[in-house]
BALOBA-1460 file (C-alpha; in Angstrom, 3 decimals):
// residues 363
<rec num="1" residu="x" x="39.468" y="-34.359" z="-45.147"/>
<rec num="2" residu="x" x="39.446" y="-32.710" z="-48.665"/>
<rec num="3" residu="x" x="35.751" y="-31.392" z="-47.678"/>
<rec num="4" residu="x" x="36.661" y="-29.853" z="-44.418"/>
<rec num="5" residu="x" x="39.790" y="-28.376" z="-46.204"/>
<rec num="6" residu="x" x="37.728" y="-27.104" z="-48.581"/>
<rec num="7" residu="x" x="34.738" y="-25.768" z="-46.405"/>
<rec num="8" residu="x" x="37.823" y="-23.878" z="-44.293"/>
<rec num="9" residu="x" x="39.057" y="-22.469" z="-47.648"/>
<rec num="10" residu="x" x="35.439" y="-20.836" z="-48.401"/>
<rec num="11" residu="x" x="35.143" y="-19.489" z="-44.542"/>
<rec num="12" residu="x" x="38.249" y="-18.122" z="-45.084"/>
<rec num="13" residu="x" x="37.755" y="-16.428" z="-48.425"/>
<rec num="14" residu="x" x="33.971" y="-15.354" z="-47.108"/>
<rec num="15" residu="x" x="35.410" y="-13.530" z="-43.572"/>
<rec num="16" residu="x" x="37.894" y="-11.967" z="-45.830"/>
<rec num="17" residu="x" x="35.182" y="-10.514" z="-48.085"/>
<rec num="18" residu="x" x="33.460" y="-9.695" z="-45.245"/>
<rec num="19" residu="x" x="36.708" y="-7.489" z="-43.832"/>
<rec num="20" residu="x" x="37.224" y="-6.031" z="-46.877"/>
<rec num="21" residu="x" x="33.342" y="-5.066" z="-47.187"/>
<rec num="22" residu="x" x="33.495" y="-3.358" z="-43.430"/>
<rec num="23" residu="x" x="35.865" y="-0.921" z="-42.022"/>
<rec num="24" residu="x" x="36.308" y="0.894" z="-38.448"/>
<rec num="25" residu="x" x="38.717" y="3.397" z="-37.960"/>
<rec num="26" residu="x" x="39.955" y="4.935" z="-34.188"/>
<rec num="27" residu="x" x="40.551" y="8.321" z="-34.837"/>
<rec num="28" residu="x" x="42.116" y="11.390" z="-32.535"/>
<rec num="29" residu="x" x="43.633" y="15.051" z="-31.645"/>
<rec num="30" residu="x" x="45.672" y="15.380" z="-28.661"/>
<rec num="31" residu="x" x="46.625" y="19.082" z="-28.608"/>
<rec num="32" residu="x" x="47.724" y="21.656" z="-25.678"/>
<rec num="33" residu="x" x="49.422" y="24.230" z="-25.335"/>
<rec num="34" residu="x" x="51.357" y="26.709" z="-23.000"/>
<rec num="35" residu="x" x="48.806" y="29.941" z="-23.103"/>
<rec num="36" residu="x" x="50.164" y="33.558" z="-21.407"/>
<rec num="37" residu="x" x="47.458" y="36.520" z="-21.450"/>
<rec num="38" residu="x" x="48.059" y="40.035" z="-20.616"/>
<rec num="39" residu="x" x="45.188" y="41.599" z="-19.549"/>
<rec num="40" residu="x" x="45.285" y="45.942" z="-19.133"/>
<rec num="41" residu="x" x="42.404" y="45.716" z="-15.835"/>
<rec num="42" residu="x" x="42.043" y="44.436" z="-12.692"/>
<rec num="43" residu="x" x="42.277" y="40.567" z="-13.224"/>
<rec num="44" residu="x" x="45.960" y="40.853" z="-14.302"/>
<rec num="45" residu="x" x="48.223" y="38.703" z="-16.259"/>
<rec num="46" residu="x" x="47.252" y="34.800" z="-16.135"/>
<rec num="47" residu="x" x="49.253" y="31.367" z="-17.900"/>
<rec num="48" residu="x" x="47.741" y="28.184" z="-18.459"/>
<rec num="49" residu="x" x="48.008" y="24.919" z="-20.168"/>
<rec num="50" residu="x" x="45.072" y="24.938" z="-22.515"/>
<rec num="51" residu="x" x="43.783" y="21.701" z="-24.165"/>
<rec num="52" residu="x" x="42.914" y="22.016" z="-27.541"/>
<rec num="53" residu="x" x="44.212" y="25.569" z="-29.137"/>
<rec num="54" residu="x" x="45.410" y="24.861" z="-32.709"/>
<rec num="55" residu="x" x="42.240" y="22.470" z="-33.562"/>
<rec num="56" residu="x" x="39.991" y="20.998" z="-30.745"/>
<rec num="57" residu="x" x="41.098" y="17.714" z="-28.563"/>
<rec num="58" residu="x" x="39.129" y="14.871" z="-29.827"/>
<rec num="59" residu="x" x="38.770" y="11.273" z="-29.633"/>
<rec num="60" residu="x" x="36.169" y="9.313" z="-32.557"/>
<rec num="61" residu="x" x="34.942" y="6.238" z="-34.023"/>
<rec num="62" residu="x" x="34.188" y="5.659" z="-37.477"/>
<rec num="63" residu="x" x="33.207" y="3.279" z="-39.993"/>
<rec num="64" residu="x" x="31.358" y="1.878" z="-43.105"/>
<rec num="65" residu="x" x="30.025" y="-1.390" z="-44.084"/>
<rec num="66" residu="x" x="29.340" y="-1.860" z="-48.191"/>
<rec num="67" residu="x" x="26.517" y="-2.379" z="-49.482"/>
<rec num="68" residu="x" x="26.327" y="-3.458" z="-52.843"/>
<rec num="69" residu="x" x="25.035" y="-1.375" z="-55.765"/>
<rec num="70" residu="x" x="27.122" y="1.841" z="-54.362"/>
<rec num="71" residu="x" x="25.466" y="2.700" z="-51.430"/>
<rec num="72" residu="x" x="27.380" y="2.272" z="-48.123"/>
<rec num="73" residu="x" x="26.023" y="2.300" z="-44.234"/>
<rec num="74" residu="x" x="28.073" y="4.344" z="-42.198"/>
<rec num="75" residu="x" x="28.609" y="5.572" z="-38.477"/>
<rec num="76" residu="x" x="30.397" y="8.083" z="-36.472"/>
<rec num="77" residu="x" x="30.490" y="9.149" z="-33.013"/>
<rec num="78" residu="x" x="33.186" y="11.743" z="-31.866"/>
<rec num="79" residu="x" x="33.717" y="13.221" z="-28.299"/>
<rec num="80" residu="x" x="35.773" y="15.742" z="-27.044"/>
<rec num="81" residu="x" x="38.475" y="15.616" z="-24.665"/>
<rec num="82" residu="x" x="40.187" y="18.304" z="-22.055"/>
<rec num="83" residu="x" x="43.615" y="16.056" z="-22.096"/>
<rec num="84" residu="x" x="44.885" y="19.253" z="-19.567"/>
<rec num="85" residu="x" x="42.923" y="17.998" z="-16.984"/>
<rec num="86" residu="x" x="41.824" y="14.293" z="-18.488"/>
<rec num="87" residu="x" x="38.089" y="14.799" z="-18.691"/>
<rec num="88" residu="x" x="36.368" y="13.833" z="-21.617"/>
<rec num="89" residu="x" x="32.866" y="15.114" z="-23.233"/>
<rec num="90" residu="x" x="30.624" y="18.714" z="-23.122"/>
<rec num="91" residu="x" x="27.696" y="18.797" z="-20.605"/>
<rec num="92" residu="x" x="24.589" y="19.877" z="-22.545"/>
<rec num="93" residu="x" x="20.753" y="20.462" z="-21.328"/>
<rec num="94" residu="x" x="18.255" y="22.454" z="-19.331"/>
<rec num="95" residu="x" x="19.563" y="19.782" z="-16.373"/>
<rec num="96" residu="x" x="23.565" y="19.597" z="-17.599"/>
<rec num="97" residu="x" x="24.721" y="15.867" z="-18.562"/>
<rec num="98" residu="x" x="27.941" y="15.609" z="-20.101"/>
<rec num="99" residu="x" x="27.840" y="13.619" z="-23.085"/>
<rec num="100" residu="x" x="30.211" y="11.211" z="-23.851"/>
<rec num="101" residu="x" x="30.035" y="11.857" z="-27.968"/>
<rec num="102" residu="x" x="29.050" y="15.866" z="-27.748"/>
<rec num="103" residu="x" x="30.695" y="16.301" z="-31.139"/>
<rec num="104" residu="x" x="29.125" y="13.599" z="-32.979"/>
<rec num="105" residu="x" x="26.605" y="10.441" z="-32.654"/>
<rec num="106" residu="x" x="25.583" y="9.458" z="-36.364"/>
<rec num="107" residu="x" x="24.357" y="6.658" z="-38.488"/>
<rec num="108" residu="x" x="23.150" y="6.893" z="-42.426"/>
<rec num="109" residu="x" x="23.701" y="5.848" z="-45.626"/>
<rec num="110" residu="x" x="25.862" y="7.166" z="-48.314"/>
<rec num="111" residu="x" x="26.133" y="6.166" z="-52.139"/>
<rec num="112" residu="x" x="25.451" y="7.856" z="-55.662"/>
<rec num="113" residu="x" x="22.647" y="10.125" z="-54.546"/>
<rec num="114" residu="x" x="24.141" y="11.883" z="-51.873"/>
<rec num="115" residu="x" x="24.751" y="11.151" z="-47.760"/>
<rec num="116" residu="x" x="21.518" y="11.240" z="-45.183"/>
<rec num="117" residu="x" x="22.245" y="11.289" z="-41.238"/>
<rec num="118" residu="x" x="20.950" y="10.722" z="-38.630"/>
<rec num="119" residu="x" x="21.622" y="12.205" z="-34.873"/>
<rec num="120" residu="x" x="24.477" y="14.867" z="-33.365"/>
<rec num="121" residu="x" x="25.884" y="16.726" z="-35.703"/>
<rec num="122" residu="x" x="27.041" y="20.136" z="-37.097"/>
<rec num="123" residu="x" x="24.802" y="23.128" z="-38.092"/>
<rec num="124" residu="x" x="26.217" y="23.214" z="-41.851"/>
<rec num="125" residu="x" x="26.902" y="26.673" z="-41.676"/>
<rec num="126" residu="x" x="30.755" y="24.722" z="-39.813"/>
<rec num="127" residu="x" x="31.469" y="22.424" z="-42.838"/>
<rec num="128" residu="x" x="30.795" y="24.847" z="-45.677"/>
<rec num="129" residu="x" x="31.170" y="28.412" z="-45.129"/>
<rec num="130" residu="x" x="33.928" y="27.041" z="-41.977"/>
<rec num="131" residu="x" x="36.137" y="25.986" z="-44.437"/>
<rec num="132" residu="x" x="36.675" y="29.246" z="-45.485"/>
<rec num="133" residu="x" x="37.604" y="30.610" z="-41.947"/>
<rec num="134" residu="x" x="40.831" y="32.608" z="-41.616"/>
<rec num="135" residu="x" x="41.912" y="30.307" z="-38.913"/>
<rec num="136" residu="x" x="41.006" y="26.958" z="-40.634"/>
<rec num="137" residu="x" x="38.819" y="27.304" z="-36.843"/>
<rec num="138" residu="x" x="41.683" y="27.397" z="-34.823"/>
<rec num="139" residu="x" x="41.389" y="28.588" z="-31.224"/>
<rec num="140" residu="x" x="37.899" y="27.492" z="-31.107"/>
<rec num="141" residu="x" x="37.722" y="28.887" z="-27.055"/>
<rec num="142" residu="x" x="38.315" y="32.272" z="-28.562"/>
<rec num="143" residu="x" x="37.726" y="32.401" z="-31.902"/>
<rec num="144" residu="x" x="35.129" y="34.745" z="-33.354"/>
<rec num="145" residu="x" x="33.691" y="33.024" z="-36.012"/>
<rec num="146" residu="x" x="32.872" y="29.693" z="-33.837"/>
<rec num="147" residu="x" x="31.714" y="31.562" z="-30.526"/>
<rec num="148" residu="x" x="29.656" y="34.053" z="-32.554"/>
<rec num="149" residu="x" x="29.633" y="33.096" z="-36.313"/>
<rec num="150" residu="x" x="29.306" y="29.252" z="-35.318"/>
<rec num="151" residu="x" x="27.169" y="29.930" z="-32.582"/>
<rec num="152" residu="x" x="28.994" y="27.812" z="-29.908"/>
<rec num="153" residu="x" x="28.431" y="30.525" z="-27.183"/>
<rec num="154" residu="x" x="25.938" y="29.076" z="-24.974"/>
<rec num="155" residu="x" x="25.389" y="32.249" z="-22.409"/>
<rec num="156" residu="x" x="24.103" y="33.538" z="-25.585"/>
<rec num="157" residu="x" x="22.815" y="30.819" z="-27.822"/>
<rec num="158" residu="x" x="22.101" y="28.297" z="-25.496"/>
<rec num="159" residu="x" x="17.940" y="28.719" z="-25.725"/>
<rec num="160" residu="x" x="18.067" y="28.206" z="-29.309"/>
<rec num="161" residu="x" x="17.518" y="24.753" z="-31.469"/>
<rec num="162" residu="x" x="17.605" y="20.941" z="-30.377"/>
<rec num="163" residu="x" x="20.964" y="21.245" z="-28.426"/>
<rec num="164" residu="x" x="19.331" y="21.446" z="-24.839"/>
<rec num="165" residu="x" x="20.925" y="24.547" z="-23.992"/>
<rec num="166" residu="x" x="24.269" y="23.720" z="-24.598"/>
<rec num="167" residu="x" x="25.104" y="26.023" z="-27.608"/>
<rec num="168" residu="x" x="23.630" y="26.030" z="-31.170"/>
<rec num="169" residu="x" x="26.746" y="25.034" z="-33.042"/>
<rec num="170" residu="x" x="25.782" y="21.298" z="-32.988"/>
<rec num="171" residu="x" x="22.034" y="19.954" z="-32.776"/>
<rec num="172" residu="x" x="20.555" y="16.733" z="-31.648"/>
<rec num="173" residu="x" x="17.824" y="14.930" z="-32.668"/>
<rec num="174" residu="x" x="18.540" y="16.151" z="-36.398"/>
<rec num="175" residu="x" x="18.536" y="14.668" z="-40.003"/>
<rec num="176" residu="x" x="21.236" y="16.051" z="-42.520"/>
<rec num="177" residu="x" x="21.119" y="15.083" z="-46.391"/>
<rec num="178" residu="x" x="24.427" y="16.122" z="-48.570"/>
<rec num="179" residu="x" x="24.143" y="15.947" z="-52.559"/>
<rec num="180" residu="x" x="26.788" y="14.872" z="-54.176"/>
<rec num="181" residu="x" x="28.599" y="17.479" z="-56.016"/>
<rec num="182" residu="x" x="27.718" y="18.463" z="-59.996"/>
<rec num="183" residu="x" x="30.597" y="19.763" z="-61.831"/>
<rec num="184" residu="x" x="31.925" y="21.112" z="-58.072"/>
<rec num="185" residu="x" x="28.402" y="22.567" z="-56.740"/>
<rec num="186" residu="x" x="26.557" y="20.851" z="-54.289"/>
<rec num="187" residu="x" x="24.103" y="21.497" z="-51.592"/>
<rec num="188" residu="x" x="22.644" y="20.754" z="-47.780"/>
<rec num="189" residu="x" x="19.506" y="20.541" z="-46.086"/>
<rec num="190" residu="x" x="19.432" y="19.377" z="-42.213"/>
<rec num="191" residu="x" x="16.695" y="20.076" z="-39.494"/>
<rec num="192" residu="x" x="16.580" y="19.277" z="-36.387"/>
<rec num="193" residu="x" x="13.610" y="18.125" z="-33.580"/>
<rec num="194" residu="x" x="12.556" y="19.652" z="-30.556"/>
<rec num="195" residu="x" x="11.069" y="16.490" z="-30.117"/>
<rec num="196" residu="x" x="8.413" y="18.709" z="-27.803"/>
<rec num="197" residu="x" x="4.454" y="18.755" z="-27.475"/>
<rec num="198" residu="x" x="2.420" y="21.057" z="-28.259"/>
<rec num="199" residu="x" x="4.477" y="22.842" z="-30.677"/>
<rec num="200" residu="x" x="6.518" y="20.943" z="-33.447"/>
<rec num="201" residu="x" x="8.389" y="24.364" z="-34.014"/>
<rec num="202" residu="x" x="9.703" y="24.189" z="-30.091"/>
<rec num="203" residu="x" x="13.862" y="23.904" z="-29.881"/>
<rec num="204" residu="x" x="13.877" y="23.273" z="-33.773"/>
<rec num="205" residu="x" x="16.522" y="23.705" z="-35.908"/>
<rec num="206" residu="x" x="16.340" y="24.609" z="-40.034"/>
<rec num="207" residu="x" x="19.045" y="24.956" z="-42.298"/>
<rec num="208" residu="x" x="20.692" y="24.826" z="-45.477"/>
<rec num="209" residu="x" x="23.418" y="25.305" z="-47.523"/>
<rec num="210" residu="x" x="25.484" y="25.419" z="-51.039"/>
<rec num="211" residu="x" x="29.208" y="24.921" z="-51.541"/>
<rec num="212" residu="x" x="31.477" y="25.272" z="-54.757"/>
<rec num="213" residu="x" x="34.852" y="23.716" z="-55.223"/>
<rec num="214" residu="x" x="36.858" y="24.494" z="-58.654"/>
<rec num="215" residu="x" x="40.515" y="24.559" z="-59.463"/>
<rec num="216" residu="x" x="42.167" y="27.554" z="-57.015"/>
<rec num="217" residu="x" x="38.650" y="29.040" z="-56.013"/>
<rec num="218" residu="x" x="35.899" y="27.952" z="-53.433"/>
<rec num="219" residu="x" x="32.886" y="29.605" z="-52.110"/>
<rec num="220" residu="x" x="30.307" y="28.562" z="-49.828"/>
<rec num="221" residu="x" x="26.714" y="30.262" z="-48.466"/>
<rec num="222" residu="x" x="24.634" y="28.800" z="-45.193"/>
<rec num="223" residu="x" x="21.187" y="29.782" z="-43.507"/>
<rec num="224" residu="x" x="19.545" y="28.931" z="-40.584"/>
<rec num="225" residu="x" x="16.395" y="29.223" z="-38.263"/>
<rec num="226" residu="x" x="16.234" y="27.969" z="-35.033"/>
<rec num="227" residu="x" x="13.148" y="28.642" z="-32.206"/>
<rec num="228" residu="x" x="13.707" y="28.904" z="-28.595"/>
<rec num="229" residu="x" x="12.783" y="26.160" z="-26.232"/>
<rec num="230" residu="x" x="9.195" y="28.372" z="-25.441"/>
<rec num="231" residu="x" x="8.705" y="28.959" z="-29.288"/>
<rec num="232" residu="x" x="8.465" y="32.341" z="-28.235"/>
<rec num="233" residu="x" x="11.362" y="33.796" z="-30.474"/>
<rec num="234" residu="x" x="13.334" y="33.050" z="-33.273"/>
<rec num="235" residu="x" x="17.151" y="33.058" z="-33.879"/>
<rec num="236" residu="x" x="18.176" y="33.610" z="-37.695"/>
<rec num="237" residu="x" x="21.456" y="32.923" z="-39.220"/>
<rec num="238" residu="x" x="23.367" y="33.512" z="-42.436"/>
<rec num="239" residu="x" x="26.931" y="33.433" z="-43.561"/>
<rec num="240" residu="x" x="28.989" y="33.547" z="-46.563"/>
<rec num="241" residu="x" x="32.917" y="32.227" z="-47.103"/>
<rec num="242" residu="x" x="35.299" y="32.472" z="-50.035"/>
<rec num="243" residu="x" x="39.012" y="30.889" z="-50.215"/>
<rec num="244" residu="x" x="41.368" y="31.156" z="-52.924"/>
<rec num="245" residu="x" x="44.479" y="29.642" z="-53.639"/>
<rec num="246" residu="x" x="47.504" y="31.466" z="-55.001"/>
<rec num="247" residu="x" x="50.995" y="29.819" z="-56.093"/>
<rec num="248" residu="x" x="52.343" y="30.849" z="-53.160"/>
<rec num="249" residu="x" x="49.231" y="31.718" z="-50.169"/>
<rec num="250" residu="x" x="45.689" y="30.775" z="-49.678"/>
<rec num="251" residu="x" x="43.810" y="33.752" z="-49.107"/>
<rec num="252" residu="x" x="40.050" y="33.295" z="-46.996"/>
<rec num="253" residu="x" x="37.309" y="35.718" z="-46.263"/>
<rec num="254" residu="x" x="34.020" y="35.014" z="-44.592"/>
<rec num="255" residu="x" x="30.860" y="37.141" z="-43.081"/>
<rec num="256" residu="x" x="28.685" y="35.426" z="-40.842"/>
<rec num="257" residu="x" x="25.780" y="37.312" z="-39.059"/>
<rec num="258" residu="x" x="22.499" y="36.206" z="-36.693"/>
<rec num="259" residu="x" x="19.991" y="37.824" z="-35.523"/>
<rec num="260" residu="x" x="17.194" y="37.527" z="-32.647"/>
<rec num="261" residu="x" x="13.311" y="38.613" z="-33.511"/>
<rec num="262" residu="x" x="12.234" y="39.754" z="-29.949"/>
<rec num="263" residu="x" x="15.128" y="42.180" z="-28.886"/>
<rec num="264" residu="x" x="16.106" y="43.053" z="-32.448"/>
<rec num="265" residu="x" x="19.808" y="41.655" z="-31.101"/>
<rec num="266" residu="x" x="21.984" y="40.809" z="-34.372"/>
<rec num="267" residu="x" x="25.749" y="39.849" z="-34.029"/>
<rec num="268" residu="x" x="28.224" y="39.871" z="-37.159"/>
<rec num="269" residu="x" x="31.801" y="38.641" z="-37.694"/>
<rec num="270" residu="x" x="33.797" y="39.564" z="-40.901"/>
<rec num="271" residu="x" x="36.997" y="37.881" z="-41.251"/>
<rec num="272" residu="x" x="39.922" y="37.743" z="-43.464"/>
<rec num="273" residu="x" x="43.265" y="36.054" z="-43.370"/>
<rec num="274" residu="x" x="45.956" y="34.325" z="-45.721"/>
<rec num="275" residu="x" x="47.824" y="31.153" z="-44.793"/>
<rec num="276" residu="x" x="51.348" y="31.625" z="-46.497"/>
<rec num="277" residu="x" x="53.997" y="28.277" z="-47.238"/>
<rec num="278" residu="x" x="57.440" y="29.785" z="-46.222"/>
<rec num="279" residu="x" x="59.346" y="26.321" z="-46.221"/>
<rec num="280" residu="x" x="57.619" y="22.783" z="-47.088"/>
<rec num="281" residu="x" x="57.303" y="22.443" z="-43.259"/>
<rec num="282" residu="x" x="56.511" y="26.069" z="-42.175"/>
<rec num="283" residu="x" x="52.763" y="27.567" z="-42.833"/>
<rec num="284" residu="x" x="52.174" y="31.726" z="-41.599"/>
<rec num="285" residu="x" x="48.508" y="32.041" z="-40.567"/>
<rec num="286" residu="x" x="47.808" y="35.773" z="-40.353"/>
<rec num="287" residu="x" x="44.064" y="36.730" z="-39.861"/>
<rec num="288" residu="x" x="41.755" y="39.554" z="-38.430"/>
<rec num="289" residu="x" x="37.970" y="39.681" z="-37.126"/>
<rec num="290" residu="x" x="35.904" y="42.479" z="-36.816"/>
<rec num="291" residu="x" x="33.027" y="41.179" z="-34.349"/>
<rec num="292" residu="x" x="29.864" y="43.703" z="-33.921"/>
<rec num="293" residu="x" x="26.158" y="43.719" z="-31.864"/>
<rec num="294" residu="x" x="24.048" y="46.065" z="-32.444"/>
<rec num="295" residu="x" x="19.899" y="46.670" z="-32.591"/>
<rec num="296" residu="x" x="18.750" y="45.765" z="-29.428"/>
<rec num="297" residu="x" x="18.403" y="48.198" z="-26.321"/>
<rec num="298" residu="x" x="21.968" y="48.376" z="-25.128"/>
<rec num="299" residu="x" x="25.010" y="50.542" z="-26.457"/>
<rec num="300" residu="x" x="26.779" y="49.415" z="-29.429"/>
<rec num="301" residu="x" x="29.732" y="47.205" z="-29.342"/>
<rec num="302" residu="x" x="32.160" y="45.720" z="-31.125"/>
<rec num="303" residu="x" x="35.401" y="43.939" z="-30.953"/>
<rec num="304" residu="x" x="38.911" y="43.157" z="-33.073"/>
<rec num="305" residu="x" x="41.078" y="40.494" z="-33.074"/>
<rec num="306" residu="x" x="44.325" y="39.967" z="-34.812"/>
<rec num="307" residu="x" x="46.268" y="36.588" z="-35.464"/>
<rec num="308" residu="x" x="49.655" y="35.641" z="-36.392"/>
<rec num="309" residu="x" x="49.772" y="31.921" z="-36.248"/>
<rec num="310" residu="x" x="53.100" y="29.632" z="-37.248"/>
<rec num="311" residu="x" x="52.622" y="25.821" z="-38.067"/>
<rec num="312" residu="x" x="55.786" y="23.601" z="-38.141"/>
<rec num="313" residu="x" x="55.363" y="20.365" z="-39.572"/>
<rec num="314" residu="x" x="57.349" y="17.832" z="-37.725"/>
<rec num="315" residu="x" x="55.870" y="14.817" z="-39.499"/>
<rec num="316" residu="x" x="52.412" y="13.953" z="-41.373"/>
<rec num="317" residu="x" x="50.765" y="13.451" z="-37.695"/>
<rec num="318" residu="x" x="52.460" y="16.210" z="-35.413"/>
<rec num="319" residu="x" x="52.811" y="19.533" z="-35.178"/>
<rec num="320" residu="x" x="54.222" y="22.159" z="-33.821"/>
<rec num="321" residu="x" x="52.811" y="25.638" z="-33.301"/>
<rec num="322" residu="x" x="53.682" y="28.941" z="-31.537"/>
<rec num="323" residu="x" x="50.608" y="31.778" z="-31.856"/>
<rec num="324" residu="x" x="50.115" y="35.633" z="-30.564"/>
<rec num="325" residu="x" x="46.954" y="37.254" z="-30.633"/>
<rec num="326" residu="x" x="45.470" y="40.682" z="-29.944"/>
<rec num="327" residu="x" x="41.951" y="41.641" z="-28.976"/>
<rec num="328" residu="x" x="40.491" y="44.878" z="-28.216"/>
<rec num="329" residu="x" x="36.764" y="45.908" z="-27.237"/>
<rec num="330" residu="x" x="34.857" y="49.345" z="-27.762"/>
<rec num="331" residu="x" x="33.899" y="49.216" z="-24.342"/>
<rec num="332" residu="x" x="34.925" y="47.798" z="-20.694"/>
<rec num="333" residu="x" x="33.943" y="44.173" z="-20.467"/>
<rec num="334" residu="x" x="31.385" y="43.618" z="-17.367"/>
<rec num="335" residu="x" x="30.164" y="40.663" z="-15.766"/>
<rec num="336" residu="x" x="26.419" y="40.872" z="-17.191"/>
<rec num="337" residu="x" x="27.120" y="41.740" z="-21.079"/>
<rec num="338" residu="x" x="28.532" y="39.991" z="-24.158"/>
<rec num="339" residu="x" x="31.788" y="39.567" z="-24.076"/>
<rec num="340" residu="x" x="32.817" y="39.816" z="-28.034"/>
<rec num="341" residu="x" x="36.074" y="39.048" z="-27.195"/>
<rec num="342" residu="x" x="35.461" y="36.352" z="-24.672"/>
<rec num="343" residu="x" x="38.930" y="34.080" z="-23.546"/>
<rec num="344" residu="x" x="40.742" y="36.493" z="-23.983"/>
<rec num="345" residu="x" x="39.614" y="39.892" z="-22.998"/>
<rec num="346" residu="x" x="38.980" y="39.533" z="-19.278"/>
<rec num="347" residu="x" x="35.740" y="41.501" z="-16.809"/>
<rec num="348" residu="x" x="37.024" y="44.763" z="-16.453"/>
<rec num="349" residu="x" x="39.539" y="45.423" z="-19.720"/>
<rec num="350" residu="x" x="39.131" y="46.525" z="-22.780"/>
<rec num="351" residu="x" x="42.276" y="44.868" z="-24.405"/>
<rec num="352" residu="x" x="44.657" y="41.600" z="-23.843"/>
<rec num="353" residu="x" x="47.205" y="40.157" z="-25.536"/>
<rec num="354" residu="x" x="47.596" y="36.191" z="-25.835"/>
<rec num="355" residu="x" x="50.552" y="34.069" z="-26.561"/>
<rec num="356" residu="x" x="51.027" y="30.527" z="-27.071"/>
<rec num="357" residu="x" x="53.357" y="28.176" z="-27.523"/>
<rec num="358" residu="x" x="51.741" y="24.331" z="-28.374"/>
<rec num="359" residu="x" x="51.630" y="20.388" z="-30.277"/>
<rec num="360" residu="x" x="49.054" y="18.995" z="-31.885"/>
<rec num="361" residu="x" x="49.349" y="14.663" z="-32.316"/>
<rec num="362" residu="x" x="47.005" y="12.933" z="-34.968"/>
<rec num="363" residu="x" x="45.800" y="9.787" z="-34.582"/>
């Protein structure tokens, strides 16, 4: 009796280890909102409910397993979800598949040298110089810097890197190391594989980046290079962002720009904005973007958009929002050109003007 009492005891003490050594988290964003755009054209006035507005609808796992020595194993895999209308996942590829984890499908390793991963994941132009983004990324259906600065625009993008033709914001197929950070600098390497014969360089994906954090200030610099699926043109990318914080506001700026070899196409967003604390549960976001294309064959163009965003704080998890937004466009939107003000400036306008009223739930 005393040896199976004691044989429990070590089982016991060894599965706790083992729990203590191993951890899984179920992760989420439910967020929607009540959306009302005024468009001055032919389309009209339209409201929606909109999944997703004040940070992207999301449902994840995660976890880690330690080790020893330091290092831990670790795994994520992240989808998104249209809670409006219940369906989950983004359809990607030359023949579309929605995937179930479109945001993220990882594994590596992490410890005192850095973190390497492997699979789905962001270009690193979204967690470095996107930190700095007016919008903290907000309103990622309409926001400049992720349709255009991120890339996520896949009329336009879509031929570029290891995404399928989906968009170029997130690439599959792709390794990703992170250094650990030296006195607040640190750095990022990632590519991603066509995984295509006869031409390593096919649907590839090459970037990098460098990111500093100190006291009040924070900067951050990305670059890319990504081939078309025919290795027959190549898609360029750079960006820089800078925050700082104040006593009382956070000011951000960033410039993000790309550029296609063959039609000389490049595409640049500069924005600024300050987030402002006016009570310990009420955050002002006001921002503006100035979107541009210009080089190729067709007639210059470019865009503005203005934010004024309000963030109410109802407890650690939820939040409340209300948002209006103006966008305007140099010239009449058509059905065959780049819309630089797309989800919100409809075919056949020149100008809208979006409200939107909204809760975001953490879990």
């Amino acid at each position: 009796m005393k040896k199976t009492i004691l044989a429990m005891a070590v089982l016991a003490a060894c599965m706790s280890t083992a729990s203590a050594q191993t951890s899984i988290t179920i992760y989420g964003i439910v967020d929607a909102g009540i959306t009302h755009v005024t468009n001055d054209g032919p389309v009209g006035d339209r409201t929606t409910v909109e999944a997703g507005q004040l940070q992207v609808s999301r449902w994840g796992f995660k976890g880690t397993e330690d080790l020893g020595g330091g290092m831990k194993a670790r795994f994520g895999l992240e989808g998104t979800l249209f809670n409006d209308t219940g369906a989950a996942g983004v359809s990607t590829g030359a023949t579309p598949t929605t995937a179930l984890f479109d945001r993220e499908a990882t594994v590596g390793l992490s410890g005192a040298f850095g973190s390497i991963d492997l699979g789905r994941q962001n270009i690193l132009g979204i967690g470095s110089v996107g930190l700095a983004d007016p919008m903290g990324l907000s309103f990622a259906a309409t926001s400049p810097n992720v349709l255009f600065g991120g890339m996520n625009n896949s009329l336009v993008y879509g031929a570029y890197g290891a995404n399928g033709s989906g968009s170029a914001l997130r690439q599959s197929n792709s390794v990703k190391y992170v250094s650990p950070t030296f006195s607040g600098l640190g750095f990022a390497v990632m590519r991603a594989f066509g995984e295509q014969g006869n031409g390593i360089q096919k649907s590839s994906y090459q970037g990098a980046s460098v990111f500093y954090n100190a006291g009040p200030f924070g900067a951050a610099g990305a670059y890319a290079r990504m081939k078309n699926n025919l290795d027959t043109d190549l898609l360029t990318s750079y960006g820089i962002g800078v925050k700082y914080s104040l006593p009382q506001a956070v000011i951000k700026g960033t410039y993000v720009a790309n550029r296609f070899d063959v039609s000389n196409r490049k595409i640049s967003v500069l924005g600024v904005g300050v987030d402002v604390p006016v009570a310990p549960a009420l955050t002002l976001t006001v921002a503006a973007y100035n979107t541009k294309r210009y080089g190729d064959f067709g007639p210059d163009e470019d865009s503005q958009q203005y934010h004024l965003i309000g963030k109410y704080a109802l407890s650690k998890r939820t939040v409340a929002y209300t948002a209006y937004s103006r966008a305007n466009t140099s010239n009449v939107v058509t059905a065959t050109g780049i819309n630089l003000a797309q989800g919100v400036v409809a075919v056949g306008s020149d100008q809208a003007n979006r409200f939107t009223v909204g809760v975001m739930h953490m879990f």
